[in-house]
GUNU-693778 format. One record per atom (N, C-alpha, C): x, z, y; residue in three letters. Coordinates in steps of 0.05 Angstrom, whole numbers, plus 32768, in hexadecimal, padded with zeros to 4 digits. Layout:
# residues N
XZYALA ...
# end
This chain:
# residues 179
8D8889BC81ABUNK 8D9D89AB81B2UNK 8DB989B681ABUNK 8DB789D881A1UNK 8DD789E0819DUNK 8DE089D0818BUNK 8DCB89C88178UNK 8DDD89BE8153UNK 8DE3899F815BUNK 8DEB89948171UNK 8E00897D817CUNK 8E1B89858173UNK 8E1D89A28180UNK 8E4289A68183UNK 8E4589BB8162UNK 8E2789BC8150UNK 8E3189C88141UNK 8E3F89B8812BUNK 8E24899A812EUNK 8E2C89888117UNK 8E41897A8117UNK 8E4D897A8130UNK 8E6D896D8131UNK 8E8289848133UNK 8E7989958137UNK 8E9589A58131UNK 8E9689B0810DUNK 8E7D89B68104UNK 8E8289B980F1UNK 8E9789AD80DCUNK 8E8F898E80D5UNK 8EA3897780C8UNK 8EBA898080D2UNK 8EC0898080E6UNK 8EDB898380F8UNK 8EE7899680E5UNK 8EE089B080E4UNK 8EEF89C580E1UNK 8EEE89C480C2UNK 8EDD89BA80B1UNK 8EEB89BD809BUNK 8EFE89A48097UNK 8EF9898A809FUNK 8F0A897D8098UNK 8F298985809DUNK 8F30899480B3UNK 8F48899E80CBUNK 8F5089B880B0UNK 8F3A89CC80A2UNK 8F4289DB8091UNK 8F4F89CD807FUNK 8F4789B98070UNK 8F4F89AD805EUNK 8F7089A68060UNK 8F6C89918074UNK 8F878989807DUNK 8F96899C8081UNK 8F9A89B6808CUNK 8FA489D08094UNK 8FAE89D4807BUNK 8F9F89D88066UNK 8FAB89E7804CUNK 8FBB89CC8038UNK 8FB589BA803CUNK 8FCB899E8034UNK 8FDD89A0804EUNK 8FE489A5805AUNK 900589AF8069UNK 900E89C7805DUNK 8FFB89D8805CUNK 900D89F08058UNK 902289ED8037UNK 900B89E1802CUNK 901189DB800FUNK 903089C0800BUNK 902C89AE801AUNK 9041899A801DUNK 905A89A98028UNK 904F89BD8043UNK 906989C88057UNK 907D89E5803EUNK 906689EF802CUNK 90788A018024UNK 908989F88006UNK 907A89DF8000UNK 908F89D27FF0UNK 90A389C67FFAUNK 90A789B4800BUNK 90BE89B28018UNK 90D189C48023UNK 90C589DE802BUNK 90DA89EF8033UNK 90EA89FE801FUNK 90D189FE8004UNK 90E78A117FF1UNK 90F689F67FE0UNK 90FB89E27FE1UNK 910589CF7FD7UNK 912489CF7FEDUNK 911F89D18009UNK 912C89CE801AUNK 913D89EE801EUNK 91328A008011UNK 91458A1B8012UNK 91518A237FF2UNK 91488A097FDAUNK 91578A0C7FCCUNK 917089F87FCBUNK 917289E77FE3UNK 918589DE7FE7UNK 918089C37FD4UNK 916689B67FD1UNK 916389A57FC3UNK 915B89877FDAUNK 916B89867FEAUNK 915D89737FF8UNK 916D894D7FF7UNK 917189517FD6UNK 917F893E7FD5UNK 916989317FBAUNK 915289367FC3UNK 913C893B7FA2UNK 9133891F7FB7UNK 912A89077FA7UNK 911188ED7FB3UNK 910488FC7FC6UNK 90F589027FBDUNK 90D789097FC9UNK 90DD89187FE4UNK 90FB89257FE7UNK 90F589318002UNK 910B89258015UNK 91298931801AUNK 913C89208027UNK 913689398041UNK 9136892E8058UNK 91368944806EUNK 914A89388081UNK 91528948809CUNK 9165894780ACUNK 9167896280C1UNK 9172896A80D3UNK 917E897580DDUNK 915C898780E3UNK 914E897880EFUNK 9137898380FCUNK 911E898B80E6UNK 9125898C80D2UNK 9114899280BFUNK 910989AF80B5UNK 912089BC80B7UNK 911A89E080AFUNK 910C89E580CCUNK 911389DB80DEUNK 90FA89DE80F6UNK 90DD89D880F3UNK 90DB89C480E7UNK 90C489B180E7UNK 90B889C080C9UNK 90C389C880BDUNK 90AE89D080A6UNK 90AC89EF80ADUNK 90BF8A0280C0UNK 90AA8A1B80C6UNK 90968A1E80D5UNK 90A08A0A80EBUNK 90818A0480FFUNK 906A89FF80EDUNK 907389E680E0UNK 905889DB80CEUNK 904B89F080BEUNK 906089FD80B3UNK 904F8A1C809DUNK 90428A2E80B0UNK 90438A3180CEUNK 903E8A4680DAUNK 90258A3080EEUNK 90298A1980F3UNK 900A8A0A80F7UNK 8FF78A0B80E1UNK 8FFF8A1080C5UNK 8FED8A0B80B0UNK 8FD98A1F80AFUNK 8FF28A3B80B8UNK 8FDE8A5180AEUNK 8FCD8A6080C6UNK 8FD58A5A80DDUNK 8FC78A5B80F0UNK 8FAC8A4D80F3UNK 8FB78A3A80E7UNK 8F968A2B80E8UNK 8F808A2C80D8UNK 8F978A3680C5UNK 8F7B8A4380B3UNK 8F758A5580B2UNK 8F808A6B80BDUNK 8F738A8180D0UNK 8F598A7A80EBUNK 8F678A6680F2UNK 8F498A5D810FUNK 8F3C8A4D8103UNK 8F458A3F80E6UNK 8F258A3480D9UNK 8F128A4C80D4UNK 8F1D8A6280D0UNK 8F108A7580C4UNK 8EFC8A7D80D3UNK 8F0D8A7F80ECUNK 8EF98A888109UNK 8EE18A7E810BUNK 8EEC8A608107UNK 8EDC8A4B8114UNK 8EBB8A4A80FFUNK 8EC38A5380E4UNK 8EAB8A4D80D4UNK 8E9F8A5C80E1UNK 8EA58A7E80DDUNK 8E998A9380EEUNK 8E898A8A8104UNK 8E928A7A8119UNK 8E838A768128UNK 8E758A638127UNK 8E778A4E8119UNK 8E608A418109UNK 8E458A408104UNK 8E4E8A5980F3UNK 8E318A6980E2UNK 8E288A7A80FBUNK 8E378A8D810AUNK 8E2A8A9C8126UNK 8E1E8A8B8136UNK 8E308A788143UNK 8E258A688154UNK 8E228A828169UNK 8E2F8A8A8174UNK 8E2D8A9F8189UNK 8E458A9B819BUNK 8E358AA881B4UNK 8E528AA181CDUNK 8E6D8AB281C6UNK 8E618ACF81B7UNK 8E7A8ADE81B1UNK 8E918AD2819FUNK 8E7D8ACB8188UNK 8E8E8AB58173UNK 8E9E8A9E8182UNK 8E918A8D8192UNK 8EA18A7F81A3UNK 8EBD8A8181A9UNK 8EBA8A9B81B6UNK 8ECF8AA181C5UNK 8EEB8AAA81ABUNK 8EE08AAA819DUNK 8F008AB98186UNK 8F038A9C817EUNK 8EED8A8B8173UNK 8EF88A728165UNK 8F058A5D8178UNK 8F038A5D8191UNK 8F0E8A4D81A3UNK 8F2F8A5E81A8UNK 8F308A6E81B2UNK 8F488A7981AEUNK 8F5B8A7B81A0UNK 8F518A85817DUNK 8F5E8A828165UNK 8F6A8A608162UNK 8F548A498169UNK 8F598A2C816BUNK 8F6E8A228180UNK 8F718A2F8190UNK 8F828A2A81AEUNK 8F978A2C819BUNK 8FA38A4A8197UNK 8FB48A54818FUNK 8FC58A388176UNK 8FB18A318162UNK 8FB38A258151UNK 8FBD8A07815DUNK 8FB38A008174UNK 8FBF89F08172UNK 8FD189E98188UNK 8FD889FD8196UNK 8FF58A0A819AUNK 900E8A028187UNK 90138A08816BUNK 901B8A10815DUNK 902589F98159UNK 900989E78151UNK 900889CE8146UNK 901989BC8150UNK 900E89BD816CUNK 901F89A38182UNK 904089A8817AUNK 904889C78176UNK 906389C88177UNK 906B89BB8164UNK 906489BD814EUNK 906D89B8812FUNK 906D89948130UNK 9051898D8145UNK 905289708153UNK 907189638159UNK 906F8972816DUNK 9089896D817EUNK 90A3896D8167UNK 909F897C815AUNK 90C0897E8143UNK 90C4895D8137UNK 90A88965812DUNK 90A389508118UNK 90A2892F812DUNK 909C89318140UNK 90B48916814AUNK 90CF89198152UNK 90D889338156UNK 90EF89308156UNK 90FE89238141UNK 90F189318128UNK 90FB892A810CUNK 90FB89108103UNK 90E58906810AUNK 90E388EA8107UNK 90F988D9811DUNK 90FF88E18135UNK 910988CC8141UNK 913088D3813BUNK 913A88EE812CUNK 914F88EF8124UNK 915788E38106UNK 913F88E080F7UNK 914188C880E6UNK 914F88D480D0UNK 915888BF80C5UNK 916988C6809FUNK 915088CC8087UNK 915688CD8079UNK 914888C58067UNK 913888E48063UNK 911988D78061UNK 910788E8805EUNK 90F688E68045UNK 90F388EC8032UNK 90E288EA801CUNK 90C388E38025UNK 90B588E28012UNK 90A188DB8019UNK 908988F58021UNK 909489098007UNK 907C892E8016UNK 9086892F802FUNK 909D892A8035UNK 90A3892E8059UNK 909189238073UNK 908E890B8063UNK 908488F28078UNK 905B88F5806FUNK 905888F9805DUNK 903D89108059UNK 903889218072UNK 904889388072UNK 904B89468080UNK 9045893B8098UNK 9057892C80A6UNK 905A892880BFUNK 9041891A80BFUNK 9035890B80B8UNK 902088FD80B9UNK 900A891280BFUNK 900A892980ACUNK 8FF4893580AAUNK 8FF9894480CFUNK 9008895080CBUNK 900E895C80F1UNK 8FFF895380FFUNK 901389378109UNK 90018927811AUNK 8FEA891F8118UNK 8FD8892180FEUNK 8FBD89208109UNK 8FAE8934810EUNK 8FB689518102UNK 8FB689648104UNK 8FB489678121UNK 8FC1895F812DUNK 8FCB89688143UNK 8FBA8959815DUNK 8FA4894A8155UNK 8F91893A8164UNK 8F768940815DUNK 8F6F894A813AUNK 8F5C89518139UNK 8F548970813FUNK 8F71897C8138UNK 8F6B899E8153UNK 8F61899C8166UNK 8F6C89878174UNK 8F63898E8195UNK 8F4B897E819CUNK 8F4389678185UNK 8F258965818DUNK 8F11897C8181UNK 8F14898A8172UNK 8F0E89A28164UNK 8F0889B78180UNK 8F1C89BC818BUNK 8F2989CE81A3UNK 8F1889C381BEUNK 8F1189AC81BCUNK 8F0589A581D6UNK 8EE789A581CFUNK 8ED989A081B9UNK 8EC589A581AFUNK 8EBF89C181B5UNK 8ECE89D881A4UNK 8EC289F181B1UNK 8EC689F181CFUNK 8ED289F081DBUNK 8ECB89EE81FCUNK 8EBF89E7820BUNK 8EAE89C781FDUNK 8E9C89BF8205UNK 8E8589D48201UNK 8E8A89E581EDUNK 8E7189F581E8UNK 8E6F8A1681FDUNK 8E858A0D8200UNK 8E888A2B821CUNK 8E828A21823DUNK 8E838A088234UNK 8E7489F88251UNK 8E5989F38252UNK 8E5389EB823CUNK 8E3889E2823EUNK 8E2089ED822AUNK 8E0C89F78229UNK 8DFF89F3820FUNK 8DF589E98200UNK 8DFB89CD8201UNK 8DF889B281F4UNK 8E0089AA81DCUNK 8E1F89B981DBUNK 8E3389B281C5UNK 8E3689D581C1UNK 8E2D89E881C7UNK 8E318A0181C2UNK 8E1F8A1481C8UNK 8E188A2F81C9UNK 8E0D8A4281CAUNK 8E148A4781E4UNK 8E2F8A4781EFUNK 8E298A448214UNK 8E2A8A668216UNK 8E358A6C822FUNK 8E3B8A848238UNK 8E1D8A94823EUNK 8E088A7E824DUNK 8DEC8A8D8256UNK 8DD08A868239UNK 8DD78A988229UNK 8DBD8A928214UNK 8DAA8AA9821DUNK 8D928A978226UNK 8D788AA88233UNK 8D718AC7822DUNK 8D758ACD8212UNK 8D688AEC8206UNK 8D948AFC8209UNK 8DA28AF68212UNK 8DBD8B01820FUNK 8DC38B0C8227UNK 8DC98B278223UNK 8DCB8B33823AUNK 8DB88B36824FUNK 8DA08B31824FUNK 8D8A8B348264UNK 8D858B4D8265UNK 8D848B598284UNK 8D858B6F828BUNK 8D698B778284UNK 8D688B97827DUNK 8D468B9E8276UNK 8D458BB98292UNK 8D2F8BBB829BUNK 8D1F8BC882ADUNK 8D088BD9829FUNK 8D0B8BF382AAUNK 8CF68C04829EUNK 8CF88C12828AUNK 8CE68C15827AUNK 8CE98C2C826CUNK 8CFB8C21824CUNK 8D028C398244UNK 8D0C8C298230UNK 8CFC8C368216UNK 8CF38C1B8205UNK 8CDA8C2681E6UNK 8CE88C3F81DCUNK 8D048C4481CDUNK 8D0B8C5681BDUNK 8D068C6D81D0UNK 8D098C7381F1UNK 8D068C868202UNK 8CEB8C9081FDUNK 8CDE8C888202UNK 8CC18C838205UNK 8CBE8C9081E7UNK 8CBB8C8E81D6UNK 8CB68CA081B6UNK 8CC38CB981B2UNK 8CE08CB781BAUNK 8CE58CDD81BDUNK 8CDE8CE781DDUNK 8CDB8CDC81E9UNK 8CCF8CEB8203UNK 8CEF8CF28216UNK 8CF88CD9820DUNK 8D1A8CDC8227UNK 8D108CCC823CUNK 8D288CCD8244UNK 8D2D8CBC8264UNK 8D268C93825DUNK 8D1F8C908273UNK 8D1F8C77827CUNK 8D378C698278UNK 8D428C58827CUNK 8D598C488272UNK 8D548C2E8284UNK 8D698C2B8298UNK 8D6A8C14829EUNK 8D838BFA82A4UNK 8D848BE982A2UNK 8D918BD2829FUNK 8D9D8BC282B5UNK 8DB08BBE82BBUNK 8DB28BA482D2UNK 8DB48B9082C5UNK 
# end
């Protein structure tokens, strides 16, 4: 029953990779367009809230593709340890995200003329910014349950051993025991 939360998170996270590296790619063209002082070019335009909105966005991009990274990792593990870094690394991520969220309506509701890679951008955020956190609630579901995850109690993990221990037992040491 784990490969429920594997087969939907999987899609998830590469599609979320994908999109991740089309922001980063949109956010750092606009910024070096916007720090060569070219923001009078079609395609981009800007306003006040923008050199905000495109460092968040470069710093949601690469964050996330750092906790995609996690996230394959724990993918292919499928382990509670793995769990725990790819949910975290994902929190983090989309932390980041929401902020770059938040700009990016600011930006939108201060208005003036935006090109169209801008309005890409913002587009891409905001969904970004919905499919993280169903991403983010997916691994959690999998720290709740072991339905959608590997789950904190997997039967052979950590079970205490009693008695003797085999490698003891062949050089002629001590007993070894477990709680």
């Amino acid at each position: 029953m784990a490969t429920v939360g594997r087969n939907v998170v999987a899609p998830l996270l590469f599609l979320n990779l994908i999109m991740y590296f089309i922001v980063l790619g949109f956010a750092s063209w606009c910024l070096n367009r916007f720090i060569n002082g070219q923001t009078n070019h079609p395609s981009f335009g800007g306003n006040g809230a923008t050199m905000f909105f495109l460092i968040f966005a470069i710093l949601a991009a690469v964050l996330g593709i750092v906790s995609k990274l996690a996230g394959a990792f724990h993918a292919r593990a499928w382990r509670s340890d793995s769990l725990a870094s790819a949910t975290s690394s994902a929190l983090a991520a989309w932390a980041v995200t929401a902020l770059a969220f938040g700009v990016a309506c600011k930006e939108i509701d201060v208005g003036g003329h935006r090109g169209w890679r801008l309005k890409v951008l913002e587009a891409f955020i905001v969904i970004l910014t919905f499919t993280q956190l169903l991403y983010l609630l997916l691994l959690h579901a999998g720290v709740y349950s072991s339905r959608y995850g590997p789950g904190y109690r997997e039967p052979d993990y950590g079970v205490g051993m009693t008695g003797v221990d085999p490698a003891a037992q062949k050089g002629g040491g001590t007993t070894a025991t477990r709680v």
